[in-house]
N, C-alpha and C positions, 0 to 999 in steps of 0.2 A: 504494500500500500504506500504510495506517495505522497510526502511529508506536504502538510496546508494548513494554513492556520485560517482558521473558520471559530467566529466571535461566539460562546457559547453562554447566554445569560440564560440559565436555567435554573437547578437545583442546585443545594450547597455543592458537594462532591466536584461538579464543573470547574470548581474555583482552586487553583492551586496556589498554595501558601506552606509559609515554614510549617505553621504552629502543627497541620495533617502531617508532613514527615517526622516532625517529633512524636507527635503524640502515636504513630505507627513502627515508630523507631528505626524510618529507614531517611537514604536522601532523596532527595526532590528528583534526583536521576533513575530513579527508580521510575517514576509514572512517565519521564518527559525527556525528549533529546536533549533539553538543553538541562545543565547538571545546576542549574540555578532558579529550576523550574518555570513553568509556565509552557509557553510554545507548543508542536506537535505533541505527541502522547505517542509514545511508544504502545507497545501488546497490551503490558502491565496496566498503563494508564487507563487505554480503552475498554478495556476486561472491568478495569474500576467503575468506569461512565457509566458502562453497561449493568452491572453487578449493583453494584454501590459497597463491595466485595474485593480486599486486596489477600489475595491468598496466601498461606506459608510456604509449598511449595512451588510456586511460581516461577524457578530455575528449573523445574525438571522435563523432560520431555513430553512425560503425559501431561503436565498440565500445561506449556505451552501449545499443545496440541488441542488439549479442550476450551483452553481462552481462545484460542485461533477460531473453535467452531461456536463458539457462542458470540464473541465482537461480530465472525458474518452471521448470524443470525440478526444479529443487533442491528449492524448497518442496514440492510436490506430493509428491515421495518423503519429505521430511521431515513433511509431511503426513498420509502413509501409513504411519506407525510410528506403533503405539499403544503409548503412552507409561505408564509407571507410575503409579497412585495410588500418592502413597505419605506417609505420615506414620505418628507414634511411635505404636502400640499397643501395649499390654501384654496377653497373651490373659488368660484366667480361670485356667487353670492358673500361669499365669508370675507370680501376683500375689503377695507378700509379705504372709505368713498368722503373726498373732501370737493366741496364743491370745484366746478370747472374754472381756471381762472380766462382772463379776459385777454386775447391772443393780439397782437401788437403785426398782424398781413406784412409781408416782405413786398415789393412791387412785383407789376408784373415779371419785367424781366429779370428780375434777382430771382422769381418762382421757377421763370423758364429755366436758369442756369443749373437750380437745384434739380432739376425734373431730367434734365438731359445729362446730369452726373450719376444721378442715381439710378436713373430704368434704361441710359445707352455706357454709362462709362466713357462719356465723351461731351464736349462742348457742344451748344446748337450751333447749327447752320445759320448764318446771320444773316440769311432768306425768314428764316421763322423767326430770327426773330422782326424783323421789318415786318410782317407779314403779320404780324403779334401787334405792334405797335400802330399797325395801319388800318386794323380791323378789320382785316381778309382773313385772320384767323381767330381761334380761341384757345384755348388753355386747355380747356377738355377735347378738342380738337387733336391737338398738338399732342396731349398724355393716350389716344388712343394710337394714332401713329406712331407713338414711339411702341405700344405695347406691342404694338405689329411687327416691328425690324426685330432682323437678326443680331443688331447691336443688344437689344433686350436680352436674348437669347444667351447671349454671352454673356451680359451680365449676371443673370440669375444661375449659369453656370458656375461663374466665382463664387455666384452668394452660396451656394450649394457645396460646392468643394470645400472651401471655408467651414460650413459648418459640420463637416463630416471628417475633416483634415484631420491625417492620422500625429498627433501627438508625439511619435515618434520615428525614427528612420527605418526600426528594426523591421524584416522583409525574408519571411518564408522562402528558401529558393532550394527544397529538396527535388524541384521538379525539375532543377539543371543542375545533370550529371557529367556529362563530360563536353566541358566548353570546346570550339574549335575555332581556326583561325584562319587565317590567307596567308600562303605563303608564295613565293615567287618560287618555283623550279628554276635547277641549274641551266634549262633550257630556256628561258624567260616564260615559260609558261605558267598562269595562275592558279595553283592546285590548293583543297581545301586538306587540311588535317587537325586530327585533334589535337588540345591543348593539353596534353599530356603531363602528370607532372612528377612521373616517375624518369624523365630524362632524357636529351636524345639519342643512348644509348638504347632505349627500349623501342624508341618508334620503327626503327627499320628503314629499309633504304623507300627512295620514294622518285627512284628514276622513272623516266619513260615507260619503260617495264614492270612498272610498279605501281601505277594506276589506273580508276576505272573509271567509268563515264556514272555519275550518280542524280537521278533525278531528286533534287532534297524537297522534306517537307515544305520548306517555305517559298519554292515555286517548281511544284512537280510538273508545269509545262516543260520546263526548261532540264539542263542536263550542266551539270560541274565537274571537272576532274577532281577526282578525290586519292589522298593515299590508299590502298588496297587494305592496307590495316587498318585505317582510320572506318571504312565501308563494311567491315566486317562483322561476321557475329560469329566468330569461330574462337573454339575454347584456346585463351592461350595457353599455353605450355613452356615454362619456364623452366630453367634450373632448379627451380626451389620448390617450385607447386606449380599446381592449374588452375587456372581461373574460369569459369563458363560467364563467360561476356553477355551470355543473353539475360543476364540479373543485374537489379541496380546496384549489387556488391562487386560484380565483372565492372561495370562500370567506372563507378567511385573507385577502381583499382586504378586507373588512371593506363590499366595497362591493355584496353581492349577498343575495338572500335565502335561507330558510335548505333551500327543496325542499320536497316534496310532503311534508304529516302533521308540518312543520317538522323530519324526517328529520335536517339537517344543524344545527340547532340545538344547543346544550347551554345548557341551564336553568339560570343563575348560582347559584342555590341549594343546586339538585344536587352542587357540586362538595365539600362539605365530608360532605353522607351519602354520596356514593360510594365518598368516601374512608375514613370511617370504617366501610361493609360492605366495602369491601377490604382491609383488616385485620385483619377477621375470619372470613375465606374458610379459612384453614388452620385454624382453629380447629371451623368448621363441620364440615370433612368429619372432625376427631376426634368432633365431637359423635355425628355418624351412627353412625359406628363403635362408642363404646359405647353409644348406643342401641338400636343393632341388634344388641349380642355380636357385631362383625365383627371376624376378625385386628388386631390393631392394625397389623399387615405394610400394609396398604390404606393406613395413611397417606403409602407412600411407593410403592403400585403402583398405586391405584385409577385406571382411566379414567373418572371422574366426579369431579365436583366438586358442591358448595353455591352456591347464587347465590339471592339475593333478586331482586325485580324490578330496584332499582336497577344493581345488578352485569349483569344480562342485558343490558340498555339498554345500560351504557358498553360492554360485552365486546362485544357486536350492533355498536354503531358502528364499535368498534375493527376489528371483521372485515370490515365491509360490507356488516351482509347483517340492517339493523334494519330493513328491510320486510318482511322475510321470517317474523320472528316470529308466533309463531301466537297469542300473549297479551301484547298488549303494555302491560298493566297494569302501569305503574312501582310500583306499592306492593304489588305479589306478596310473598308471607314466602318463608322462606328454604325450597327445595328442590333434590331432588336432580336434578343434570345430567348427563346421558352426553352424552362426549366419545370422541374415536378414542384404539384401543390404541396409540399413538404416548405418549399421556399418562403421568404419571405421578404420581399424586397430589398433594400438598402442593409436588413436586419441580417440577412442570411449570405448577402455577398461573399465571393471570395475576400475582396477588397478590404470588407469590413472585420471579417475575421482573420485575416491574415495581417493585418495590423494590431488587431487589440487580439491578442491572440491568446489569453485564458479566458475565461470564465468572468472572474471578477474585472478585468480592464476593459471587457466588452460591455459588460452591464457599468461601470460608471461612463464610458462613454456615449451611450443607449439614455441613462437620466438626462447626463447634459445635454444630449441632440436632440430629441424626441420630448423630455418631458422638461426642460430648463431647469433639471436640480442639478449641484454642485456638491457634490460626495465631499463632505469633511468632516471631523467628527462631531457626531450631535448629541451630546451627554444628556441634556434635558430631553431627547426621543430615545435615550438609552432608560432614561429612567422612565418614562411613560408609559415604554412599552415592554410586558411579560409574557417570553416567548415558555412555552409550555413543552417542547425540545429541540433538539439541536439542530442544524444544519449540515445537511452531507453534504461535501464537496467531492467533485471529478476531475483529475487533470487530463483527462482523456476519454471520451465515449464509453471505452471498452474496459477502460481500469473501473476496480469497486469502490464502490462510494469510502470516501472517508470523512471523518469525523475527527475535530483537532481541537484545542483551544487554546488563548490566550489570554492569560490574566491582567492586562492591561486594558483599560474601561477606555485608552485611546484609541485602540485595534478593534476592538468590542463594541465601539459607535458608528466606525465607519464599515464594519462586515453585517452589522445590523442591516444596514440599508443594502450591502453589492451582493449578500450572498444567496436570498430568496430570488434578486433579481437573474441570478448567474445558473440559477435553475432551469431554466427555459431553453436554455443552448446545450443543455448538455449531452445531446444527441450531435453536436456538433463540434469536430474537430477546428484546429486550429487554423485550418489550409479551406476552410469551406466544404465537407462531405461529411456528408450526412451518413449515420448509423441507423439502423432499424433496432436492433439488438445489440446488447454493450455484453458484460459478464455473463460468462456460464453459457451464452446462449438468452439469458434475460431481459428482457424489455428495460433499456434501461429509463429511470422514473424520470420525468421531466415537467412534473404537472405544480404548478402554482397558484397562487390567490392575488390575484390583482384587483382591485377596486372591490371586493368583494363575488368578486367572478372569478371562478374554477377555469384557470385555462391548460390545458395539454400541448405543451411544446411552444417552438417559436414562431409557428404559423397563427396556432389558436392567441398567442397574445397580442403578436403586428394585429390582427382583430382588434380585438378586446382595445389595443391601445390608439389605432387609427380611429375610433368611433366614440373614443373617451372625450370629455371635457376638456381632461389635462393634455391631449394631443392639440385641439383646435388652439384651446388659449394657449399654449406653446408655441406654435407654429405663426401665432399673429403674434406675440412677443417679440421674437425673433427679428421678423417682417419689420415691425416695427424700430425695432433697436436700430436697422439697419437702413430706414429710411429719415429717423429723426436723430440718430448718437443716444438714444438712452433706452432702458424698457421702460413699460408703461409705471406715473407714480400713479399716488393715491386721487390728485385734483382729476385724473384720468380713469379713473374706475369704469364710469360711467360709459367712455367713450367706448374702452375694452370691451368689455358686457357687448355692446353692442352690434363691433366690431367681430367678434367672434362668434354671436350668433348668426350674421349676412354670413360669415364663413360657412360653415355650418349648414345653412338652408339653400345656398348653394351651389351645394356634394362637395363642399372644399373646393371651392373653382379657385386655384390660387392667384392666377392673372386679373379677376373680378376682386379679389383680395389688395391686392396691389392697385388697380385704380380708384376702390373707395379710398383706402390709405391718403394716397397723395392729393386726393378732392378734398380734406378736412382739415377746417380752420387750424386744427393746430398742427399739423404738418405745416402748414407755410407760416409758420410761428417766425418772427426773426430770430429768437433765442434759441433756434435748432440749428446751430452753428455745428460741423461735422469738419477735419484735417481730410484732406485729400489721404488717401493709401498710393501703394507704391503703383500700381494701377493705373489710375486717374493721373497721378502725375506722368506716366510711362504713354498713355495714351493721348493725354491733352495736348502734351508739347512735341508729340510727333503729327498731330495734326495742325497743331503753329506753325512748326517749323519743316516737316518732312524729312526730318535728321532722327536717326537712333543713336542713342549714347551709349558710344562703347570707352571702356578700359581694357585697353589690351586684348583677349581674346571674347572678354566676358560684357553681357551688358550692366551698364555702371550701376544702377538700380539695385539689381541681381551681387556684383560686388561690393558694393558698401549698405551689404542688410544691414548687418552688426549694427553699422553706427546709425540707424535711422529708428532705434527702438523698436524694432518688429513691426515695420511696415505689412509683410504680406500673413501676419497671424492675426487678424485683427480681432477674429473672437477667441483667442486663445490664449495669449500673456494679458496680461496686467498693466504690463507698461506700453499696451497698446492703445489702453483709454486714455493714456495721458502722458503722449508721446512726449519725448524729450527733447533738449536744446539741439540735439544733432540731427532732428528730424527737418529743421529749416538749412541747415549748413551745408546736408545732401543736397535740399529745394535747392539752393542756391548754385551751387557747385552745377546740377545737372541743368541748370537755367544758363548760366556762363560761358558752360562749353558749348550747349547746343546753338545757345543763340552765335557764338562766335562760330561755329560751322554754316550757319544757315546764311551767313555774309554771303558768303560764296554759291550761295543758290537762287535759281532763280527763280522754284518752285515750289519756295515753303510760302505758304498765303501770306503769313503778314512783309515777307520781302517783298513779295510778285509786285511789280509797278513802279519799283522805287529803285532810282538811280543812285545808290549806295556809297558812289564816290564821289557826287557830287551837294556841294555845301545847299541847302533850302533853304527856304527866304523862309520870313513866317509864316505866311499861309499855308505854305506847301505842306510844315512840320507842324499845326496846327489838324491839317486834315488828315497825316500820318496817325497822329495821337487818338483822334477820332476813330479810325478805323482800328486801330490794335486795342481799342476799350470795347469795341465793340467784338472782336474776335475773343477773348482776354476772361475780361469779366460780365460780356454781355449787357455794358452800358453805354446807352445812344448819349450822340453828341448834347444832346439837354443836360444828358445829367453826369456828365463828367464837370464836377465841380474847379472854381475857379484857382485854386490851392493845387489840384491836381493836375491839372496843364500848365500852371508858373514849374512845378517842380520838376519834370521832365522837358521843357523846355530847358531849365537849368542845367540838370544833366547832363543833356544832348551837347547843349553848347560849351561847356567844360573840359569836355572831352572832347568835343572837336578840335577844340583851340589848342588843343596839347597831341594828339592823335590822326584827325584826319573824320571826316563825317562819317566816316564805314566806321571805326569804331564807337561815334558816338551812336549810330542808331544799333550796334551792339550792346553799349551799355544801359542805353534805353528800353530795350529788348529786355536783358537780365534784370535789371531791377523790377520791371512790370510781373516776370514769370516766379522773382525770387519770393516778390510778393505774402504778409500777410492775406490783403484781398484776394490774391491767386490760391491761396492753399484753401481758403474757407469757403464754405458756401452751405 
């Protein structure tokens, strides 16, 4: 049985302390791995849990033989109670409702600027906005068109990816076994072989005479020169031993080839886009969903998923069954997959489980995504609540339940709330496959109490929890935080309530979600001031200027995360709500260099038209400022204030007089992009 510690607030016996080894007269290592008690529980331990009985003989082999058959008795019925979901929810009615305060309208086109940050990830066209100011358009005009572009699309991609974003880099990769590589033959010919890492002494020669024409999985139209080793599935025979190569142990030997179509291969290169389209697997199947006006409920009951070619391939290997594919084109775009009703959308992913890849990091990322709780320890829902037995935990479908605990009321508040939840998966491995039966041949138990409803596995609860209260007001939570910088407070109850019943009635139409949002007063509040992400700025200024900002081989964005305070985690760190001083130093920095690139072009919008080298009178620098306020921050010539034009006129001419006008309309550039006004909206 594998060692787990599972929060066990039950009966005295549970609890391990000095005073039970004294008064027993043995030590604390006796019931527990650790020799200072507490943690896992050894034989001894859980014979106790079970018993409430510490035996005299307990070194001998009959009796370790009979505690062995009585803790499985034990677990298996401990195993068979379906244990509580349970953490702090507060319903919709229960919420603390302060009246609405009195919302302070942003103008028009400050709403447009926000509208086209937030539902395109991009600045308006300064067609709409003219078109906004002339009265040839309107506001709810303008938020249905945008809900319609594929710019939307991408955005609510990010917003998606984001909230599912794995936490960590760690990444399952048993499903590649022996990498291969390209190598240039002594004939200049390009031949494939594996990446061996038992030496080149082992691979063999790989002359002319020594390779075969191989049609590979990832384009069986086509044919590759491969080493004849490398193509092979023949038992090596070594000096030492034999190896049967048609096993993932022949494999992993590093000393055999890689199978028929190079089947057992993985493509060194492949490993870093596999990983990047599996990360955006839960993001995909939300894409479908509002593309298609489906339930938003789907994201957490669909039996299908999104898979690109890449994603088939590893998921194909992972199962064993990549001959079987009927297209085995690694560069397929991304479509849609039926899977068995066993599934459960976003919840059941490979993606999803092979990042949060036990039991309990699945279920605290499953509260935060789905139900907006934040797993830490909750000593007042430790003391509230009396669980009447213990929790068995699984490190693996097929291992027997176990049963552990820890005396620490720290460990004991936060397993209170992940370990009923971690229930529901435990027909599910770490790589995404499903078990029907775990131990012995036994059904293994996966049945739980969620809201007061009995669910059976991770199907029956994506139910239970797409159709719950705490899924809808979650999922407009979110929506929200992400259209205004905050979750809903209390002068907001009301709005809530409301806002999540239109959800709700409907069928979770999330796109109908997203245009009430941005139709009410207090969305276009002025005091919903939001920082630009790495995003928004990566996308604005390439539509300024037509310039990508690179450092060396990397984009600059991408190289200076570190110091921007986690630009691209936004609902993840802490120090994302309130970014830090170096989050304007980047603004600036990529403001600097791009605008000094985009000198020299003639094709980034706010240059196009403008004679760069030569000195403007007023007027001319007059009507420039005008139109880059109007690209910028989406304010027409009215309302660019009289402070605001002496002070980039200043600029401009400062710098000319020292530089030459191409750099003052650079510096003019850069200070406009470096911008407070630029970062906010």
């Amino acid at each position: 049985m594998g060692p787990a510690l599972v929060a066990l607030v039950a009966s005295a016996p549970a609890h391990a302390t000095e005073v039970f080894a004294k008064r027993e007269d043995v030590s604390c290592e006796t019931c527990h791995d650790n020799p200072a008690g507490g943690g896992p529980r050894n034989l001894v331990g859980l014979y106790y849990a079970a018993t409430d009985t510490l035996r005299s003989d307990r070194d001998t082999p009959l009796a370790i033989e009979e505690m062995g058959n009585v803790v499985q008795g034990w677990l298996l019925e401990v195993a068979a109670t379906p244990p509580e979901i349970i953490w702090r929810y507060t319903t919709l009615n229960g919420l603390e409702t302060l009246p609405a305060p009195a919302y302070a309208a942003v103008t028009d086109t400050e709403l447009l600027r926000r509208l086209s940050l937030d539902l395109r990830s991009d600045l308006p066209d300064p067609k709409d906005t003219q078109a906004l100011l002339s009265g040839d358009t309107t506001i709810e005009a303008l938020v249905d068109a945008y809900l319609d572009s594929d710019d939307f699309y991408w955005t609510m991609r990010l917003y998606h990816r984001d909230l599912v974003r794995p936490r960590t880099g760690i990444f399952n990769q048993t499903a590649s076994l022996a990498p291969i590589r390209t190598i240039e033959a002594a004939d200049g010919k390009k031949v494939w072989r594996s990446d061996y890492r038992a030496g080149e002494e082992k691979r063999g020669s790989c002359d002319a005479h020594s390779r075969v024409p191989v049609a590979p999985y990832w384009a069986r139209h086509s044919k590759v020169q491969v080493c004849a080793n490398t193509a092979s599935t023949l038992r090596y025979v070594g000096s030492d031993r034999s190896i049967d190569c048609a096993t993932e142990q022949g494999q992993k030997s590093g000393r055999c080839g890689c199978g028929p179509h190079l089947l057992w291969c993985y493509r060194s290169d492949d490993y870093g886009r596999v990983k990047r389209s599996m990360v955006q697997e839960g993001a995909r199947i939300a894409d479908e969903i509002l593309r298609n006006d489906l339930p938003y409920t789907e994201l957490v009951t669909a039996d299908w998923s999104m898979w690109n070619g890449r994603l088939e391939h590893f998921y194909a290997r992972l199962d064993g069954r990549l001959g079987e594919l009927d297209d085995p084109n690694v560069e397929r775009r991304w479509h849609r997959v039926e899977r068995g009703p066993e599934h459960s959308g976003v919840l059941s992913t490979h993606m999803y489980l092979n990042y949060f890849y036990n039991g309990r990091r699945w279920a605290q990322r499953t509260f935060e995504t789905f139900l907006c709780h934040e797993t830490v320890p909750d000593f007042e829902l430790l003391d509230e609540v009396s669980l009447d037995h213990p929790i068995s935990y699984r490190t693996h479908p097929t291992a027997m339940a176990d049963v552990n605990v820890n005396s620490g009321r720290a460990c004991a508040a936060c397993h209170l709330q992940l370990d009923g939840l971690s229930r529901v998966k435990d027909r599910w491995d770490n790589f995404g496959q499903y078990y029907d039966t775990g131990f012995g041949g036994d059904a293994v138990p996966q049945t739980a109490i969620f809201l007061g409803q009995e669910v059976d596995g991770l199907s029956a609860f994506g139910e239970a929890l797409a159709h719950s209260e705490a899924f809808a007001d979650c999922a407009t939570n979110q929506l929200w935080e992400h259209l205004t910088g905050h979750r809903f407070r209390p002068e907001e109850s009301a709005l809530r309530r409301e806002l999540v019943a239109g959800f709700v009635a409907s069928d979770h139409n999330f796109r109908q979600l997203v245009r009430t949002m941005v139709l009410t007063d207090a969305y276009r509040d002025e005091a919903n001031l939001k920082t630009m992400e790495r995003e928004l700025y990566q996308r604005t200024m390439r539509t300024l200027l037509k310039q990508k900002w690179s450092v060396g081989d990397k984009d600059g964005f991408d190289r200076y995360y570190d110091k921007v305070g986690g630009m691209d985690y936004r609902r993840i760190e802490a120090r994302d709500r309130t970014p830090s001083p170096a989050y304007s130093m980047v603004q600036y920095k990529a403001a600097a260099e791009l605008c000094a690139k985009a000198m020299e072009s003639s094709e980034a919008p706010l240059i196009k038209g403008i004679e760069t080298t030569r000195s403007p009178n007023e007027n001319t620098l007059d009507a420039v400022i005008d139109t880059w306020f109007l690209h910028t921050y989406v304010r027409p010539a009215a309302q660019v204030s009289d402070d605001d034009r002496m002070l980039f006129h200043d600029v401009f001419r400062q710098v000319e007089q020292r530089e030459g006008p191409q750099q003052g309309y650079m510096a003019m550039c850069t200070v406009m992009l470096a911008s407070e006004d630029f970062a906010l909206y």
